[in-house]
DRENBAFI-792574 format. One record per atom (N, C-alpha, C): residue number from 0; z, y, x; atom name. Coordinates in steps of 0.001 Angstrom, whole numbers, plus 500000, padded with zeros to 6 digits. Each point is the difference from the previous one (the first is absolute). Example, Ala and Ser with C-alpha at 12.3 -4.5 7.8 and 13.67 -1.06 7.14 Angstrom:
REM residues 2
@num: 0	z: 507800	y: 494310	x: 513190	atome: N
@num: 0	z: 500000	y: 501190	x: 499110	atome: CA
@num: 0	z: 500000	y: 501200	x: 500900	atome: C
@num: 1	z: 499280	y: 501050	x: 499650	atome: N
@num: 1	z: 500060	y: 501190	x: 500820	atome: CA
@num: 1	z: 500730	y: 501090	x: 499230	atome: C
REM end
This chain:
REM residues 54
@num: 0	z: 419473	y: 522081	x: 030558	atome: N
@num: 0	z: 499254	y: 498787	x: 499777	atome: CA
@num: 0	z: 499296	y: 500005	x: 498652	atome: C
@num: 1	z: 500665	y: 501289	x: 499288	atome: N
@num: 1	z: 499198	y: 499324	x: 498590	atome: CA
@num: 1	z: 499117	y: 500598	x: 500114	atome: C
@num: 2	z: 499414	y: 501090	x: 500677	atome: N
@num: 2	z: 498517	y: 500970	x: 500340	atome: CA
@num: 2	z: 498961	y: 498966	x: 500845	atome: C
@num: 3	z: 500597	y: 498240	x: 499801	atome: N
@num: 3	z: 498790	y: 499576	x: 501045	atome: CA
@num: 3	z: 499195	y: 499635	x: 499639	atome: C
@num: 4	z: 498332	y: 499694	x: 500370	atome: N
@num: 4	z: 499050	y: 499939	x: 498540	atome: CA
@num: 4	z: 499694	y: 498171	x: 500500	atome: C
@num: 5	z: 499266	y: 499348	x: 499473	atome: N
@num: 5	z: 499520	y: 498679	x: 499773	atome: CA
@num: 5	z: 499453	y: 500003	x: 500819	atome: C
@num: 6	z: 500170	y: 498850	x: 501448	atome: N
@num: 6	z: 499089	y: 500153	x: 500892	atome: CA
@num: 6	z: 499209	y: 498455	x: 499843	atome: C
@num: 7	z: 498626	y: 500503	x: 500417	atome: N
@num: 7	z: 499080	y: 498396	x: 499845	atome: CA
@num: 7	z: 501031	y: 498900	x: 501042	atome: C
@num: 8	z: 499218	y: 499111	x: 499923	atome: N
@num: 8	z: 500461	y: 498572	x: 501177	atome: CA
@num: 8	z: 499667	y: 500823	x: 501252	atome: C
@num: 9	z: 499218	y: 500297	x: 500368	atome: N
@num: 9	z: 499765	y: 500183	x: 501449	atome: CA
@num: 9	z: 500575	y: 501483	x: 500514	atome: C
@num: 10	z: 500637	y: 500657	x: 498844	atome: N
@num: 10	z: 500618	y: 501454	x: 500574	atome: CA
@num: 10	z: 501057	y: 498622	x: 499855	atome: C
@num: 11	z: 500525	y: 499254	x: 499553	atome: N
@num: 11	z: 501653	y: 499321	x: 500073	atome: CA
@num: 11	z: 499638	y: 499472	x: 501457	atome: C
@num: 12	z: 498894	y: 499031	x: 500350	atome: N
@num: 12	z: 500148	y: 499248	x: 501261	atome: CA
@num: 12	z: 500254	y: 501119	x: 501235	atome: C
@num: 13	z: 499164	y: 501169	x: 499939	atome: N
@num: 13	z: 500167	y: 500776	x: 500646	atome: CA
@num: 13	z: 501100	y: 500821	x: 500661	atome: C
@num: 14	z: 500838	y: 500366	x: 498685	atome: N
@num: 14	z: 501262	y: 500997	x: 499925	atome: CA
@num: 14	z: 500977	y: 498347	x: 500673	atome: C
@num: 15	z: 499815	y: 498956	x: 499871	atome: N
@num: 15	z: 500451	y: 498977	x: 500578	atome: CA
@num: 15	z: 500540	y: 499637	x: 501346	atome: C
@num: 16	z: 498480	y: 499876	x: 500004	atome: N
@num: 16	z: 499656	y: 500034	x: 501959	atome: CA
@num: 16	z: 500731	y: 501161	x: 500861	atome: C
@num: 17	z: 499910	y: 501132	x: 499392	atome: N
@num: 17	z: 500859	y: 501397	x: 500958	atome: CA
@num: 17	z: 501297	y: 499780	x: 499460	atome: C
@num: 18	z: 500070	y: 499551	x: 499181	atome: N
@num: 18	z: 501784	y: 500208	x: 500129	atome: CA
@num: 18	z: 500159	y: 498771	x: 500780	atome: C
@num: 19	z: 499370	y: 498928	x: 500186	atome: N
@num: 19	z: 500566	y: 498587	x: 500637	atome: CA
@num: 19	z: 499647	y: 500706	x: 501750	atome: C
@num: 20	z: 499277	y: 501390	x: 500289	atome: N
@num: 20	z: 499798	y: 499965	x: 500852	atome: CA
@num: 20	z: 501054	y: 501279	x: 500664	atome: C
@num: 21	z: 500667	y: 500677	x: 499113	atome: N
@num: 21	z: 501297	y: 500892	x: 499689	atome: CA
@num: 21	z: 500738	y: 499640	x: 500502	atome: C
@num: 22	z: 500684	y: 498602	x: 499637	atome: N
@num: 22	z: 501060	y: 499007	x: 500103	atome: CA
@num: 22	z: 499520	y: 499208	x: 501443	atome: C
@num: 23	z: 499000	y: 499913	x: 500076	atome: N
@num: 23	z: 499882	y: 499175	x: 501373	atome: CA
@num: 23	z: 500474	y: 501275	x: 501352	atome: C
@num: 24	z: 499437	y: 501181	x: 499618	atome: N
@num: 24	z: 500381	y: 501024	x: 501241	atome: CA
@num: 24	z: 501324	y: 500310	x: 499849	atome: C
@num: 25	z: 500695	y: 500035	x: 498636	atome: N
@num: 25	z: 501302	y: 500740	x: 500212	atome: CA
@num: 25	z: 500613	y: 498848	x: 500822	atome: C
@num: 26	z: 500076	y: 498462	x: 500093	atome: N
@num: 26	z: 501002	y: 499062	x: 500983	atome: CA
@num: 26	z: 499979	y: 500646	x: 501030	atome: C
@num: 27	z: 498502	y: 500493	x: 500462	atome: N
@num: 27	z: 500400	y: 500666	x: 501492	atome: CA
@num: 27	z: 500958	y: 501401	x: 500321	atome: C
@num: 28	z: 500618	y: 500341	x: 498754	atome: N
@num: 28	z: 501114	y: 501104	x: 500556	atome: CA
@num: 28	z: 500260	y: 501126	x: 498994	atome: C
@num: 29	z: 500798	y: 500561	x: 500055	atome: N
@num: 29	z: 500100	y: 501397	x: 498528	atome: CA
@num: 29	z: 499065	y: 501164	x: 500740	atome: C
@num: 30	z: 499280	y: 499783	x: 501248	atome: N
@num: 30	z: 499319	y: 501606	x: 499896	atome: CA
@num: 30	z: 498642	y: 499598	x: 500533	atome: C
@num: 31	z: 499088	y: 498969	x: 498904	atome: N
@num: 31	z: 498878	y: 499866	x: 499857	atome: CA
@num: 31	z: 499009	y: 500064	x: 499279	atome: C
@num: 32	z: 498799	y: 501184	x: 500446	atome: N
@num: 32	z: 499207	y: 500378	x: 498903	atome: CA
@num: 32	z: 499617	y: 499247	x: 499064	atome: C
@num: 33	z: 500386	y: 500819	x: 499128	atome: N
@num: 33	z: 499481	y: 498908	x: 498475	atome: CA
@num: 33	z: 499044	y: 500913	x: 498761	atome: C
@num: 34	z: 499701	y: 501789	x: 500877	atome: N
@num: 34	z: 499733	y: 501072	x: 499110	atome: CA
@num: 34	z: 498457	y: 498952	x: 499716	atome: C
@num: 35	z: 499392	y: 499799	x: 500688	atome: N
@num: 35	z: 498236	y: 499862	x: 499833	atome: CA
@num: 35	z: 500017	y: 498911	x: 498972	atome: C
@num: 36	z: 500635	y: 499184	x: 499804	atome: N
@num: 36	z: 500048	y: 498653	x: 499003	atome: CA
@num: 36	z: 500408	y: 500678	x: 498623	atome: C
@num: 37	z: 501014	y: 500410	x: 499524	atome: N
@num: 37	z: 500752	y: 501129	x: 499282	atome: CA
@num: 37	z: 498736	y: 500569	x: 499612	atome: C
@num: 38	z: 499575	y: 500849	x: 501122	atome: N
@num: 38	z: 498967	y: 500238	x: 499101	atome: CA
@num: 38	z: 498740	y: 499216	x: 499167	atome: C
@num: 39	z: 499181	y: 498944	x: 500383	atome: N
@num: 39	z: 499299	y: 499711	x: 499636	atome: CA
@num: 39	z: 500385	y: 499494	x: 498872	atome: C
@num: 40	z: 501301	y: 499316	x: 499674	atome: N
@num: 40	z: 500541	y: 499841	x: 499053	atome: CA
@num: 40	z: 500267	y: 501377	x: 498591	atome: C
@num: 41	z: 499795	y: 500787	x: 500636	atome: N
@num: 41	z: 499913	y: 500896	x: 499001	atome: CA
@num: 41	z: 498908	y: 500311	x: 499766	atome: C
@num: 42	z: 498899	y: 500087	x: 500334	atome: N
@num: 42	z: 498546	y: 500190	x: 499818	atome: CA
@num: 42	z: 499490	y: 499194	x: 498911	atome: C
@num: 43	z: 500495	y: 498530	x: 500425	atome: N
@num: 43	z: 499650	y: 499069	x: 499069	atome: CA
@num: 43	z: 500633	y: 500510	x: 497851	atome: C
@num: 44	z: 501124	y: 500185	x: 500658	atome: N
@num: 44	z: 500733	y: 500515	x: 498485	atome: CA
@num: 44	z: 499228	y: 501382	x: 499916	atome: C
@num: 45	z: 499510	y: 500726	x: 500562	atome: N
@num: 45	z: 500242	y: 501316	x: 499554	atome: CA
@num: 45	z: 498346	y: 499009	x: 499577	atome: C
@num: 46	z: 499339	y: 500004	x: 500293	atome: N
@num: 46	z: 498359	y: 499530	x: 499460	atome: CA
@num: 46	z: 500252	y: 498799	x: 498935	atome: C
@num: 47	z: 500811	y: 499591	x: 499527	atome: N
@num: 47	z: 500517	y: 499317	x: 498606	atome: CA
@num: 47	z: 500727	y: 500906	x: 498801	atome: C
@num: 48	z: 500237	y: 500922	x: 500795	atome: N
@num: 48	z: 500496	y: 500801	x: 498849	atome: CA
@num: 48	z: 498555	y: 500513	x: 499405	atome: C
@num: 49	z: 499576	y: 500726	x: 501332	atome: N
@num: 49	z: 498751	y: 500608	x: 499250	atome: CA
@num: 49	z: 499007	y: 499684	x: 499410	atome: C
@num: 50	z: 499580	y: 498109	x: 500574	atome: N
@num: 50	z: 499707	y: 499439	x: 498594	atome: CA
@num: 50	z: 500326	y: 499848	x: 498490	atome: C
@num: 51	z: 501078	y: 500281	x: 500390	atome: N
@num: 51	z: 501322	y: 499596	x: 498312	atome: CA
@num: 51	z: 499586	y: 501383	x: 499098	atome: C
@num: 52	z: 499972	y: 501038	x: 500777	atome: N
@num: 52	z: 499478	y: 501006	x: 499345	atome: CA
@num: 52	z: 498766	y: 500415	x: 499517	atome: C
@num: 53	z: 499090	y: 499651	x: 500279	atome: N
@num: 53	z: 498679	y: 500100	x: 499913	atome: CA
@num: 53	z: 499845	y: 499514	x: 498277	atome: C
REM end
């Protein structure tokens, strides 16, 4: 957690929405895809880091 960089408001509303949408699929059961969300969620961080670096 401490490698995570400053994300604007709308990477927060964003990274938001998929996890509220994470949590809405896992009620339906322990063996439901959750890789494609996961990811976009990392896209978002990995393209905040690489702002942070710049």
């Amino acid at each position: 957690m401490a490698d995570d960089p400053k994300l604007t408001p709308a990477e927060k509303a964003k990274v938001a929405v998929l996890v509220g949408r994470m949590c809405k699929r896992s009620i339906a059961g322990d063996h439901v895809y959750l890789t494609d969300l996961q990811r976009k969620v990392d896209r978002i961080l990995d393209r905040a880091r690489q702002r942070g670096t710049v």
